[in-house]
Every structure is written in C-alpha cells, then in structure tokens.
N, C-alpha and C positions, 0 to 999 in steps of 0.2 A: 504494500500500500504506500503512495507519494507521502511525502511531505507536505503540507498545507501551508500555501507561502502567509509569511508573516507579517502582516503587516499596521502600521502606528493604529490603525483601530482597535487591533488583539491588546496591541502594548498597552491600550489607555483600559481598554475594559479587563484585565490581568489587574492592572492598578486599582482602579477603584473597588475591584470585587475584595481584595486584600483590604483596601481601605477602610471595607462595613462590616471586616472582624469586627465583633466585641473586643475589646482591649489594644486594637492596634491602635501603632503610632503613626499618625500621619506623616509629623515632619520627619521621621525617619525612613519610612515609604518614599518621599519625595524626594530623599537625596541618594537613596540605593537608585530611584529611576533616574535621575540626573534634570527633575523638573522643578521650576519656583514654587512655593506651597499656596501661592495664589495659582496657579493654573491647577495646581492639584486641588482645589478647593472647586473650582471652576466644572473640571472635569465630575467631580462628585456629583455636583448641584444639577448637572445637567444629565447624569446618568439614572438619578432617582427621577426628572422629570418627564425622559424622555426617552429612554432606556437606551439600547446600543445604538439608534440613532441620534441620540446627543454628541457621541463621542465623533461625530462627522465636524471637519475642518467647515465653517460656516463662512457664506459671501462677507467681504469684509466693506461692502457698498455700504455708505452711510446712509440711516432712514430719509435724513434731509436733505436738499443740493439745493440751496437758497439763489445760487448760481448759475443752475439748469437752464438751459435754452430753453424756453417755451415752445410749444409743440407748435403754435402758426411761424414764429420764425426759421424752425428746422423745416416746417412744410413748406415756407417760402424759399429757402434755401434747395429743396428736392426739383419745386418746381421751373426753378430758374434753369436748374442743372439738365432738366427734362426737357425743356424748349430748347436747350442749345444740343438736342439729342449727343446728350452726356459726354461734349467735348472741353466746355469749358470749365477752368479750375476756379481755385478761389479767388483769386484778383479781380477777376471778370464780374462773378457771380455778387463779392460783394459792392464793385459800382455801381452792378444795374439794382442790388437793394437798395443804394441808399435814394435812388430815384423816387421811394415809396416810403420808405422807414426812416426813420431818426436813428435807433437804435439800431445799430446791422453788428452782428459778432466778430472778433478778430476772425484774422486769416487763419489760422492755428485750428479756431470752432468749429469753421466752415468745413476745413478739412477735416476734420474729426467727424461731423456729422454725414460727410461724404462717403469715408472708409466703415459708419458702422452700417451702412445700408447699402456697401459693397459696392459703391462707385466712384471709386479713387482710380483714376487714369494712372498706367505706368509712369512712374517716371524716366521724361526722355533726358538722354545728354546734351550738355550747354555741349555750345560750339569751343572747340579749347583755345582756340587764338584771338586774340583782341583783332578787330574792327572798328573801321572811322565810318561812321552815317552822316551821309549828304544828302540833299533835298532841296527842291528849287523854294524859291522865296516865295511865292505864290501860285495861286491854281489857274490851274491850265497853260500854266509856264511851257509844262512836259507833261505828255503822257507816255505810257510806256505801255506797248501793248504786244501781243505775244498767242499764241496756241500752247494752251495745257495740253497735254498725252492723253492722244483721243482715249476713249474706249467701249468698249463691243455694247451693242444693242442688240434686243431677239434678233430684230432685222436690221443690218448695217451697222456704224459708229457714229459716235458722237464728236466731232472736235469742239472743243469748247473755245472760244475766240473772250479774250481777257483786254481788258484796257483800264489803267489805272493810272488817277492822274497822282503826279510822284510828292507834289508839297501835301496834299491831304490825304494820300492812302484811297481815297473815292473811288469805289469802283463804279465806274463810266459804264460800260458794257461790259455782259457777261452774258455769251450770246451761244446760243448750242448750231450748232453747225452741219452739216452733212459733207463737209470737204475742207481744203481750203485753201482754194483756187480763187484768181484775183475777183471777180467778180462778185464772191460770196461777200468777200471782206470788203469790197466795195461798196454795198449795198449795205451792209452791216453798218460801215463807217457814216454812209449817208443818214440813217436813223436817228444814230448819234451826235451828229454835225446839226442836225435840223433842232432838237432836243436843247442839246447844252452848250451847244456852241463850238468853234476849233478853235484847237491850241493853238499854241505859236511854234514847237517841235513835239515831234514823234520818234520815241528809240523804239528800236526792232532790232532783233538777232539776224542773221546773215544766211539764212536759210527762205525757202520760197513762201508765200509768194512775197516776202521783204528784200531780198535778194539774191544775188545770182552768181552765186563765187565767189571767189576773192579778186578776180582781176573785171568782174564787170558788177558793181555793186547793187544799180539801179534795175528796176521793174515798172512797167506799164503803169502799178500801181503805188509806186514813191513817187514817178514823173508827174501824175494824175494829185497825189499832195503836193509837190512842189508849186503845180498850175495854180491848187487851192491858196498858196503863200502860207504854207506849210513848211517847215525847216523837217528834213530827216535827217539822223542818226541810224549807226549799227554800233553794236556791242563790239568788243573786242573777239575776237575768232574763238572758240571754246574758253570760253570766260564769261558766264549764266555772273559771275554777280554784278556786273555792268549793270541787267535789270535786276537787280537783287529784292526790291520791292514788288515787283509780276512775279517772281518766281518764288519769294514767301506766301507773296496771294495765293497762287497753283497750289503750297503746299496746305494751308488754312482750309480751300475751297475741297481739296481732296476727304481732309480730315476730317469736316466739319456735315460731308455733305456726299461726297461722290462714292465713298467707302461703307455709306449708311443708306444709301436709296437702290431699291430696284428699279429701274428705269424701263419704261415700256418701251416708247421710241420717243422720235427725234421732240416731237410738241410734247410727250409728259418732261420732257428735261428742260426745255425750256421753261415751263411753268415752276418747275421745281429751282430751275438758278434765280428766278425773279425773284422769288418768295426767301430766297438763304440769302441773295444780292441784299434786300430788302434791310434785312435782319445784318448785313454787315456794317452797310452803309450807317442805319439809323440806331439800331439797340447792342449791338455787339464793343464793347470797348478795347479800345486797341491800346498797346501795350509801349508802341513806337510815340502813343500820342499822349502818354500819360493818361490814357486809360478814358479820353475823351474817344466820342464816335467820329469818322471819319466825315461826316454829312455836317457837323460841328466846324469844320476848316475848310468849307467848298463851296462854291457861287459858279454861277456858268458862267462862258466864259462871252464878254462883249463883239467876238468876232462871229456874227451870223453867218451863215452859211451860203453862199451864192448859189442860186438856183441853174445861174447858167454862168458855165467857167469865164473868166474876163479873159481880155486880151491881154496877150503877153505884150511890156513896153519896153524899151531899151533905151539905151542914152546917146544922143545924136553926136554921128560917129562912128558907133559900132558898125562894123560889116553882118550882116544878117544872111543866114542861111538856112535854110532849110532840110532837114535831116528826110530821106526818102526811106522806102520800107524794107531796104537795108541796113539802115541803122548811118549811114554814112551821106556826109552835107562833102562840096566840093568849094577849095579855098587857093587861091592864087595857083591853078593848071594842079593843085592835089588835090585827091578823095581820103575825106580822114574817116575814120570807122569810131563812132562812142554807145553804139549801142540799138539795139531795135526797139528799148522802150522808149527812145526818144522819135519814130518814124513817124512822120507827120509835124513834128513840131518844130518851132523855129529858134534858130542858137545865135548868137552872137559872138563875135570875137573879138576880142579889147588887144591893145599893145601892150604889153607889159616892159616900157623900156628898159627898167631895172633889170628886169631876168634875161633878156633878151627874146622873150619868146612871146605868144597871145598864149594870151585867156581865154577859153570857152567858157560862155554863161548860158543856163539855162535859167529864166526868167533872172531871180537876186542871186543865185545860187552857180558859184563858180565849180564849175563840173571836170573841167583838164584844162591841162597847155599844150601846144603843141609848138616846136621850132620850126616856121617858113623857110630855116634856110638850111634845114638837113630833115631831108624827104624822110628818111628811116629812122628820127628818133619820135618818140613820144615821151609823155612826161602822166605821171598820176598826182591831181590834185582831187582832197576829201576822197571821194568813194569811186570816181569812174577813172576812166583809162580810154583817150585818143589815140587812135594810129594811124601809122599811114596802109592804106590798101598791100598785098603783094602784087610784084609785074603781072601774073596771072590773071592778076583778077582785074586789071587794072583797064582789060580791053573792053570787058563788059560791061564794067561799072562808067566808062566813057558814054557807051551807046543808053542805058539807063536814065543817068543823069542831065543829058540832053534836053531834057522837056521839060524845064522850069522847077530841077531838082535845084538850085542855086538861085539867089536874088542880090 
C-alpha cells in the first residue's frame, strides 16, 4: 500500500488534535511544530469551528477596497477597449475617457482591468534605435500617399490606396481599390481634390503607377499632378521611412482593422475603411500628436481643384516644344528623349549660362538639362533623364517629327 503524500493540512490537523489532549501544553506543541502560539491558537479556533476545513490557507482579499474601480468605470473602460475591436491600450482608452468622465483611473488600473478580463494585447518591441521626427508646418503642405499590400477577397483583391496628409496624421483617402493602374488612382485622386482640396506636394515610392525606375522617374500620372501645380517627390530607393508616417498608417490600418474583418468584396471594404477612416480621423488619439485626434490639426486645403486643366505658361524667351508620342520634342537639328508621360505636352528650354547647358521645364518644374553642344551627353536633374536619340533611330524619328512635333 502507497504512502499518503503529506501534506501542511495533515500537519495542522496532527497539531490541533494533540492540542484538545486534556492536559496538553500548547506552547510546547507550538514550538516542537516550529509555529507562533498565535497561529497555533488560530488554527484551534478554526478547527473547533469548522473542522478540517478551517485548517484550508484562506483568500487573503481584504473585505473592503475603499479604492475599487467602480463597476461603470471598469464597464466604460471594457467598452472603449470593444469599439476599438481590442486594439487599443491604455493611453488611448484613457483620453477618449476623459472626453466623458472627470475621474478616468491611472494607466496602471486600466491595464489591470484589461488583463483580468483577459484582454491585454502582447507586448510589442520598441524600435531599439533612436529616430529624428519631421513634419511639415502645416496641412496640406505634403501629402504622402502610397498602396498598402493588397489582399485576397472570395473574388479578387483588395488594394487599399492611402493618402495622409504628413503635419496632421489626417487620413485624406483611404480608398479600396480593384488594381492600381493610373486611372484608378486618378479618379480616386479626383474625389479627393474636389473634397478637400490639393496640396502643394505629393511623396510617392518609386514603384508604378508613381514611377518608372530609376533612370525615368515620371508617369502619365505625376505629369497629370505637375499640370494640376502639384510638386512631386519619390522616396529614396528601398528606404519605406522617407514615408514613415503612410507606412505606420499601413501598419495601424492592418492592426486595427484588416486583421479583424472578413471582407466580402470590393464595396463591403470600402464601407468598412470609411467607418475605421472615420474613427481614426475623429475618436482615435494619436500618440505622434500627444494623444490629440488627427481631424484636431486639419483644415482643407485653399487650392480648389480645376475642373479643366489650365494652360501650361512659360516665361518669354523660352524655346517651347512639344514632346510627341514618343516621348521625344526636337531642339537645335536634335531629338532628345524624356519620357512618354510627357507625349503630348509642351516643354520648354531655358539657358543655363552658369552650367553651360538648358534647362528643360515642364510647366514650374525643372525636369533635365541637356548640353547643345555634345549630341551624346545628357544630364539628370530631380527625377527624369534627357537624351539624345541613337543614329538608329535617329532616321525615323526625322520622318515623325516633321509634322508640327516642334514649335
């Protein structure tokens, strides 16, 4: 037959059975067991009351807690946590209290009443290097706008089209997509443009439809912003923290929203980024802004949107020509090449006496240079790159150009 493991219940009910000898000594009892004769007293008192269940180690909770969160502020605290379908922590939770309450709990409570109802979010890792945060001085300075990583719907994908203007965090557009071919983000842009207005520049990564490699930077649809007097930017070539505000958006929008929805198709996600848009813009407090809402630092912006593109003007002087649907305008007996988003449109070329070379501008926006007196060099200014034609090509683009490809 086993041994019957032994355990501090046996020990204490062994003690007191000894204890309610006739003639035994207590305080001698209590120091053969190695206990103070106040818990040996203890242990009695509760063994006569309540038999081997007394000798049970009792909650050591105090009857009182004069200090207890009250049950509607823990319930307000559940339900903040609920709306933000259990992404946001306590910093968040207790701003958008005090919106209601006077009294809202440290951070400390919040978390506390978060982990005993089992919805304490992992904690994630701080980034370990120090960073410098820039931001332009006012709204609609810059926007920065960018495609979050599409993803699968029953039928097709999603790409989610982002634009966020960078001194208020505002997210401008946050648009579900079916591609993202120039046209979409065209039309997309237009919405926006009629809405709240345009910026005065736009950063974009280097990828389509923003751009086109590294040695031709422009697109149909940067040329098509430059017409609007629109300034564009690119990021640096694999370097995401150039936009580092779209691309914490991306990560916010995933967490908060794309990781938690089943998505039917392309109109249930739109309805679904309005409604998280909504909530980022106006109730969610951001961390970057001292915990103020981004819709708090944002005014549209005074540049309405032209219905119909203006003309392009230059400054009397410039030599003006006309880019054909090769991409290439022709300048003193040469064909330079800058690009097919510019076909159709018309370029100017300024002297740059200092460099020795011209200028090509496309409307304010100085786009290359090119040297008139060495056919074979080009030069790269900001984003594009002029050239000269090869001999090759040089017979056809004669016959081409003939018919009022130059002015």
């Amino acid at each position: 037959m086993p041994f019957r493991e032994h355990s501090v219940v046996d020990e204490r009910e062994e003690f007191v059975r000894l204890a309610m000898v006739p003639g035994a000594n207590l305080s001698e009892l209590c120091r053969r067991f190695g206990i103070a004769r106040s818990n040996g007293y203890k242990w009695l008192r509760r063994y006569k009351q309540e038999g081997r269940a007394g000798l049970h180690d009792q909650s050591r909770r105090p009857h009182h807690s004069p200090t207890h969160t009250c049950e509607k502020i823990e319930g307000e605290v559940l339900r903040v946590r609920m709306e933000s379908k259990d992404a946001w922590g306590a910093r968040k939770i207790a701003r958008v209290m005090r919106r209601e309450f006077r009294d809202v709990p440290a951070l400390s409570t919040i978390t506390e009443i978060l982990r005993r109802h089992g919805k304490l979010a992992a904690s994630r890792q701080e980034h370990p290097g120090r960073f410098r945060r820039f931001e332009r001085p006012q709204p609609n300075d810059l926007w920065q706008m960018d495609f979050k990583g599409h993803f699968a719907l029953p039928r097709g994908r999603c790409h989610p089209l982002t634009v966020l203007d960078d001194h208020s965090r505002y997210a401008v557009g946050l648009q579900a997509c079916g591609n993202e071919q120039d046209m979409t983000v065209r039309e997309r842009l237009i919405t926006l443009f009629r809405c709240y207005g345009m910026p005065f520049e736009m950063l974009m990564d280097n990828g389509p439809p923003w751009g086109d490699g590294v040695n031709q930077r422009y697109t149909r649809l940067t040329v098509w912003l430059l017409r609007l007097g629109i300034r564009t930017t690119h990021g640096r070539p694999y370097h995401p923290q150039t936009q580092g505000k779209d691309e914490r958006f991306h990560r916010t929008l995933n967490h908060e929203l794309i990781k938690r929805t089943s998505f039917r198709d392309i109109g249930h996600c739109q309805e679904e980024f309005d409604g998280w848009r909504h909530i980022y813009n106006h109730m969610r407090p951001h961390e970057a802004l001292d915990l103020d809402t981004p819709a708090t630092r944002y005014q549209v912006s005074p540049r309405a949107f032209p219905e119909t593109l203006p003309e392009v003007e230059y400054w009397p002087g410039d030599a003006i020509r006309r880019v054909n649907n090769d991409g290439i305008f022709r300048y003193q007996k040469h064909p330079w090449r800058i690009g097919k988003a510019f076909a159709g449109q018309l370029v100017a070329l300024r002297a740059d006496e200092a460099a020795g070379r011209h200028a090509v501008y496309f409307c304010s926006k100085r786009i290359a240079q090119i040297d008139t007196h060495d056919p074979n060099s080009c030069g790269l200014v900001d984003d594009a790159r002029a050239s000269p034609t090869t001999p090759q090509e040089h017979q056809q683009i004669n016959s081409n150009t003939q018919h009022g490809s130059s002015r």
